[in-house]
Every structure is written in C-alpha cells, then in structure tokens.
C-alpha positions in Angstrom: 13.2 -10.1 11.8 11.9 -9.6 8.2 9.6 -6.3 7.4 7.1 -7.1 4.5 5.5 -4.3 2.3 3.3 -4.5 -1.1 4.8 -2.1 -2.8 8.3 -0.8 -3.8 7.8 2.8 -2.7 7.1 1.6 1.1 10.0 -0.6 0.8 12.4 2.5 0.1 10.7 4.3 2.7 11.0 1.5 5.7 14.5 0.9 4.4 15.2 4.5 5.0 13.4 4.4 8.6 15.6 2.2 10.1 18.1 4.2 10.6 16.5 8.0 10.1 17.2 10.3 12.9 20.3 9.1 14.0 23.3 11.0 14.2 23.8 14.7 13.0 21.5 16.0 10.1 23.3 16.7 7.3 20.3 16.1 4.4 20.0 19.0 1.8 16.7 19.8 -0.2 15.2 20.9 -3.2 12.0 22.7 -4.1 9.8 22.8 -7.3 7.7 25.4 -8.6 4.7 25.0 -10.3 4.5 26.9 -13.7 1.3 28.8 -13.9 -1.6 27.9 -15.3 -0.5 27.6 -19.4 3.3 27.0 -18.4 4.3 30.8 -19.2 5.0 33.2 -16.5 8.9 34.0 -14.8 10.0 32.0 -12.2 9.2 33.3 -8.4 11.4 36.3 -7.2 14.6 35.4 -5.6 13.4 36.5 -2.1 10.6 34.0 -2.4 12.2 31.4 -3.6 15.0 31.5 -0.4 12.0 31.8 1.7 10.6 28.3 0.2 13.9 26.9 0.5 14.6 27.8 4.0 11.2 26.8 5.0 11.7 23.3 3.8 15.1 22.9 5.5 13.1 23.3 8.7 10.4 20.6 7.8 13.5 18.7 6.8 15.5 19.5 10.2 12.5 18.8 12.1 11.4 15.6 11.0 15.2 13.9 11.5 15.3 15.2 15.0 11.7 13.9 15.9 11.7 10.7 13.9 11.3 6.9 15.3 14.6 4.7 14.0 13.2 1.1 14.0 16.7 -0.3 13.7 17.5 -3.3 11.9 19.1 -4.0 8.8 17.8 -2.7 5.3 18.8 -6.2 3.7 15.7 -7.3 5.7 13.1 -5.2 4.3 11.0 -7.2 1.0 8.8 -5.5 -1.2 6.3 -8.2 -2.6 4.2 -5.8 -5.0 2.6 -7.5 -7.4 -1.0 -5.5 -8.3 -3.1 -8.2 -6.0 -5.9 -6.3 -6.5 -6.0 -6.7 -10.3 -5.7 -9.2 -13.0 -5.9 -13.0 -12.9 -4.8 -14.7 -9.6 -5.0 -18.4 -10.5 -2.7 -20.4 -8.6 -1.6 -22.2 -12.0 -1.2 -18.2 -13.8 1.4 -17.7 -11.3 4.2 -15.8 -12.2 2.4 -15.3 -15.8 -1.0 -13.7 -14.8 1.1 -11.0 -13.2 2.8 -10.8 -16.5 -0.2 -10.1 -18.4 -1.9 -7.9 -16.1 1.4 -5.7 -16.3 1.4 -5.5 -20.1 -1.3 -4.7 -20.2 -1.2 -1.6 -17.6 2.4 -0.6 -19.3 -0.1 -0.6 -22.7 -2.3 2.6 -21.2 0.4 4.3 -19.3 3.5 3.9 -20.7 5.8 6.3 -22.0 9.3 4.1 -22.9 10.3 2.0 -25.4 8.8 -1.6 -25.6 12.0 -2.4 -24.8 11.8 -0.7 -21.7 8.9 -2.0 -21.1 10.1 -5.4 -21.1 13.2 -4.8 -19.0 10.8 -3.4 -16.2 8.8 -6.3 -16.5 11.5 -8.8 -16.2 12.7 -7.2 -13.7 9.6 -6.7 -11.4 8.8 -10.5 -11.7 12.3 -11.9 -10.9 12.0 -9.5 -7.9 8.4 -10.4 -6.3 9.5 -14.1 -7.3 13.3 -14.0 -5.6 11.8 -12.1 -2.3 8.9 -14.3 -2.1 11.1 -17.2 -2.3 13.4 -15.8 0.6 11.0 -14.8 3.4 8.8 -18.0 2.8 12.0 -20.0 3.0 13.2 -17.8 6.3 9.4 -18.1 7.7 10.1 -21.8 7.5 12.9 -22.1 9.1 11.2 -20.1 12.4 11.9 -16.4 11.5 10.0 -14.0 12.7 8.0 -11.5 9.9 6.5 -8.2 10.4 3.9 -7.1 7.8 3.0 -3.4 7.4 -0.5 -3.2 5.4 -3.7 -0.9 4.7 -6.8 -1.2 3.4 -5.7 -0.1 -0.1 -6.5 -2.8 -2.5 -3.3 -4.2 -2.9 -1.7 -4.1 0.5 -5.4 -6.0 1.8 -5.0 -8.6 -0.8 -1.5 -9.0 -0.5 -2.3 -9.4 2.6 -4.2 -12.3 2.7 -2.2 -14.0 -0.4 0.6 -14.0 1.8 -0.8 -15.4 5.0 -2.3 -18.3 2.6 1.4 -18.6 1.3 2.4 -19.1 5.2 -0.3 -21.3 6.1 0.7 -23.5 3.7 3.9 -24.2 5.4 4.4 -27.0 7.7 5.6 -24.5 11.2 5.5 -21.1 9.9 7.8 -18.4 12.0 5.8 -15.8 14.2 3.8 -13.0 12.3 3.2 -9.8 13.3 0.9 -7.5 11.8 1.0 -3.5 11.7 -1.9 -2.0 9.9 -2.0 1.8 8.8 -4.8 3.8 10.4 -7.2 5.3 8.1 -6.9 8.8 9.6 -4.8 10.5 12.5 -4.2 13.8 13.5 -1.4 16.3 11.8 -0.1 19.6 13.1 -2.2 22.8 13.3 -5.8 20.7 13.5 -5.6 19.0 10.4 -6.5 15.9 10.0 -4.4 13.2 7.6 -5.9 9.9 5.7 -3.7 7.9 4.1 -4.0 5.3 1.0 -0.7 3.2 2.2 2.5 3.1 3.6 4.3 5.0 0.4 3.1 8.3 1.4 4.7 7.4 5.1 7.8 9.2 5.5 11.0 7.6 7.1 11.1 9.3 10.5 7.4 8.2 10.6 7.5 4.1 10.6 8.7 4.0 14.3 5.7 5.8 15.9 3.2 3.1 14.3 5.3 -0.1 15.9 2.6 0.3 19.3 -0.3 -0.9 17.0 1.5 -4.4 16.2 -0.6 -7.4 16.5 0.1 -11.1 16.4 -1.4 -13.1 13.5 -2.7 -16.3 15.0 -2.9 -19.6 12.7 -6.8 -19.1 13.2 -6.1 -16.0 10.7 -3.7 -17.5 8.2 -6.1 -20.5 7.9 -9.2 -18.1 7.2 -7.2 -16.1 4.8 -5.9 -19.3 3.2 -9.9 -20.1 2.8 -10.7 -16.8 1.5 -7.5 -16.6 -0.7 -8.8 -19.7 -2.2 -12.5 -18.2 -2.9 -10.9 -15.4 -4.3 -8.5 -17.5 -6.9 -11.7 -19.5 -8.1 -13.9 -16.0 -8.5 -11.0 -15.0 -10.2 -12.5 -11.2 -11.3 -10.5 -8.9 -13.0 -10.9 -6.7 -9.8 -10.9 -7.1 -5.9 -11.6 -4.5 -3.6 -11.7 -4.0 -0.2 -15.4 -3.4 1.4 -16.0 -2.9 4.7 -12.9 -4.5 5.9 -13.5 -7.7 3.8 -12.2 -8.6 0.6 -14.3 -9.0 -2.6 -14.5 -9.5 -6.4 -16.4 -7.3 -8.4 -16.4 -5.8 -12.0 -13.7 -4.5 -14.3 -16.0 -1.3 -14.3 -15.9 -0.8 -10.7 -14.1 2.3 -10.8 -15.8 3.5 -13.8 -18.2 6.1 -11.9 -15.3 7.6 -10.0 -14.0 8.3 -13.4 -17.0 9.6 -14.9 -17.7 12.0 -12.0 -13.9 13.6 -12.9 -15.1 13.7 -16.5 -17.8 15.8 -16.1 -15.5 18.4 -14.3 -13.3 18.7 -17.0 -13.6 21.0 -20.0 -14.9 19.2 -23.8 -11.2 19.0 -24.2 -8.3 18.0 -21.6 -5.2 16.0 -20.5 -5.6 12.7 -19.5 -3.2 13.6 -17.3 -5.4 15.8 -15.7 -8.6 13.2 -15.2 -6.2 10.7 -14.0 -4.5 13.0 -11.6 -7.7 14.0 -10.7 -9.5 10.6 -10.1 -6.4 9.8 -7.7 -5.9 13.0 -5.5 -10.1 13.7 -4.9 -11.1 10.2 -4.7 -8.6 8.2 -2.6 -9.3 4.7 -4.5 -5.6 3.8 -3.4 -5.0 2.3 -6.7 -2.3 3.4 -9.1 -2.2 5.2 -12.1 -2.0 2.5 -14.7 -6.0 1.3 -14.3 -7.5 4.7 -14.7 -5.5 4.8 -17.7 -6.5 1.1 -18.8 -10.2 2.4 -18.5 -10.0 5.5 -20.4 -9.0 3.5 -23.2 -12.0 1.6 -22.7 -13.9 4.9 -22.7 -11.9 5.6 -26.2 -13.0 1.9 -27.3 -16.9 2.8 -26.9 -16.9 6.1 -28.2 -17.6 8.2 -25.3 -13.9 10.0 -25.7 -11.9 10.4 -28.6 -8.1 11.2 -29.1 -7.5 14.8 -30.1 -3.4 14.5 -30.3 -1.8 11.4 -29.5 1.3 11.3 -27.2 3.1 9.1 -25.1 1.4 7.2 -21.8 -1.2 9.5 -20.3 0.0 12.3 -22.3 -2.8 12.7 -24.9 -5.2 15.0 -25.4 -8.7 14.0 -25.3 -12.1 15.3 -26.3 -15.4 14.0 -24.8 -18.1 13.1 -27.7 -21.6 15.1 -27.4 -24.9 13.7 -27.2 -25.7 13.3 -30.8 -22.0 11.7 -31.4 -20.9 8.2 -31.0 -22.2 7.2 -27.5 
C-alpha cells in the first residue's frame, strides 16, 4: 500500500509512524528557552531547567509507549506538496506554474542565497514530479493508495487534483481516504484543532486509521469535474468553504492580516504579524503568502520598511492617516 500526504512535514511524520512505539525507548530530548521580552535576561536557574528537561522525557516516554505503529515500509510514504491552493493551476502550466508561484513566495520570505533558492526549487519540483509519476504509475498497475487530508487549503485541493489525476487512468487501484478531524479532545479537558497532518505526531497516525473511507469512482469523477472548473477559473487563490472548494481573490486573506496589524505597535517585526496571523487565525496556509501580501501592503503605501533584513526579518512601520494611504 502507498500513504499519500501534501506536504513534506506530514510525510516525515507518517514515515516516522510506522514504526514508533516499537521496541524499547531509547529517544533523548532537548528543550528551548524563550529569551525574555528584548532578548536580555540570564538563562533559567539550573533547577528549573532539569525540571523542564525531565518533564519532557515523560511526554517523550509516554507518547512511545502509547503510540499506534501503522507498519509498513517508509519507502511507501509520497509527499506531493505542491501549494495547490495558490498560484496558476493550468494543466498546460504544469510543472512551470508551480515554479512561478514558488519564486515568487521564496521572493517575500526568503532568507538564502538565490542560489539557494534555486537549488530548493529544483529540487521540490523533481520531487512532486518523480513521486507523482510513481504512485500514478503503481495506481495503475492495481495498487492500493491511502490518502491522509484536511480541510487546509492545500491538503483539500490536493486532494481533488489527485483524484482527477486517478480518474484519468484507465483501472485505477483502490483508494482510501482518511481525513483529519477538525477538533478532538486532549488530556486534562482541552480541546485540540488542527490545520493538517504536520502538527500530527508519529505515535498519533495509528489511532486515526478507524475513520478510513473508500473513494468510489463516483468521487474521482466529480473531483475530476471540479478539478477541471477549478483549472479554467484559474484564481490566484482557492479556499476551502464549507467543505467545497472555491476560487476567490488574491486579497482573500487580506482582512486576517489587517486585524493583526492593528494589534501591533506603529513599529514591529514582520515576523511578529506573520507569526501572529498564523498561530490566532488558523488559515492553515504557510508562511510565505502572508509575507507575499505584506509586500503588497509595502507596494500601496499602507507600510513602509524601517530596516531592511533578510525574509521576514524587517522591520516595519505602519503609515498614519495623513501619509501615503
């Protein structure tokens, strides 16, 4: 059986799950301390620091001896990330619309060398196009797939680009679909919500293998339809709204953004209003397009660049009232 993922940090994850819990633990960890606010201040006392340590060794301990293995072999597992959600999807753009859409995210966020940049690139696309070759090519030869998926933009529109993929084969293998909840309960009467299968850790995979469901050729010829409607729309964004897919604006996220903004002192980190947009709103998009908007913001005047720095890395100002915008 093949396991299929959208993105490359589920893939290390559910490569990791196959085989986490068995045997005798033997993991070490490692703990990080924030600096205060300012980045002065002495690190935590030595007592405290043990205490952290020694605490995550439990949670550590504790998750191998309660995790799920799924079994199988790692070799199995394909990551087929390629930023579905964004960019131009054109059959006839294929591999090069994914190359454009990626420059242009490595633009805003990017910290290396262009040559870096390139190499990551390269790299990204041989992979999506050398793993999307092998599972279609195993899929038509009978072999069964399992698909993990959210309603994150990318993993739904991955989604339903792949099913189109393997309803245009002549006698497509089985398919089997697993589809992360959007909530579930957590220890001590929390409650846990979820933007995709990357924040799933490995001794976690196993326990979701009960919500499996078959995907019949009814659904791969619907997605192939909507895959199609989607390819001819061919928006700079598609999002996922109430359960269905659909096109809309290159703005969309722009009033997330702007509610962040106003949190924020006259002058900040992008850093900060990126991390911010991502940990309060849950969009369960990357990085890279906040950043790709902000330039925009820079573009029309309603920020401007204090001191310049690498990626998201810059500090920025917000113009007044009686400034540009």
């Amino acid at each position: 059986m093949m396991d299929v993922v959208f993105s490359r940090s589920a893939c290390g994850s559910l490569k990791m799950a196959q085989h986490y819990g068995q045997g005798e633990y033997t993991g070490t960890v490692g703990v990080i301390y924030a600096a205060p606010q300012g980045g002065q201040g002495a690190a935590p006392a030595p007592q405290v620091q043990q205490a952290a340590r020694q605490a995550a060794e439990q949670r550590a301990r504790r998750e191998w001896e309660n995790a799920h293995p799924l079994g199988g072999d790692p070799a199995n597992v394909f990551s087929l990330e390629g930023g579905w959600s964004m960019g131009d999807i054109a059959e006839s753009q294929f591999p090069q619309g994914r190359r454009r859409l990626l420059e242009r995210l490595f633009a805003a966020s990017f910290s290396g060398s262009p040559a870096e940049q390139e190499q990551i690139i390269r790299e990204s696309l041989d992979e999506l196009q050398a793993n999307l070759q092998t599972v279609l090519e195993r899929s038509a030869r009978g072999e069964e797939m399992r698909i993990w998926y959210s309603d994150n933009p990318d993993d739904a529109c991955g989604l339903c680009w792949l099913l189109a993929k393997l309803h245009g084969l002549e006698t497509p293998g089985p398919v089997t679909l697993i589809k992360l909840p959007v909530w579930e309960y957590g220890e001590d009467e929390t409650v846990m919500a979820y933007t995709g299968w990357g924040e799933i850790s490995p001794g976690e995979w196993g326990r979701y293998l009960p919500l499996a469901q078959p995907a019949r050729p009814v659904l791969l010829r619907a997605c192939a339809a909507r895959w199609k409607e989607l390819q001819r729309e061919n928006a700079p964004l598609r999002v996922c709204l109430n359960g269905g897919l659909q096109s809309v604006p290159e703005n969309f996220y722009d009033g997330f953004i702007l509610r962040e903004l106003d949190r924020l002192p006259e002058e900040f980190l992008e850093a900060s209003l990126v991390g911010n947009v991502l940990g309060r709103c849950q969009l369960g998009i990357g990085d890279s397009w906040i950043a790709l908007r902000i330039e925009a913001f820079c573009r029309e005047g309603l920020l401007e660049v204090v001191q310049d720095g690498p990626g998201i890395r810059r500090r920025l100002r917000q113009c007044t009232a009686d400034g540009d915008f």
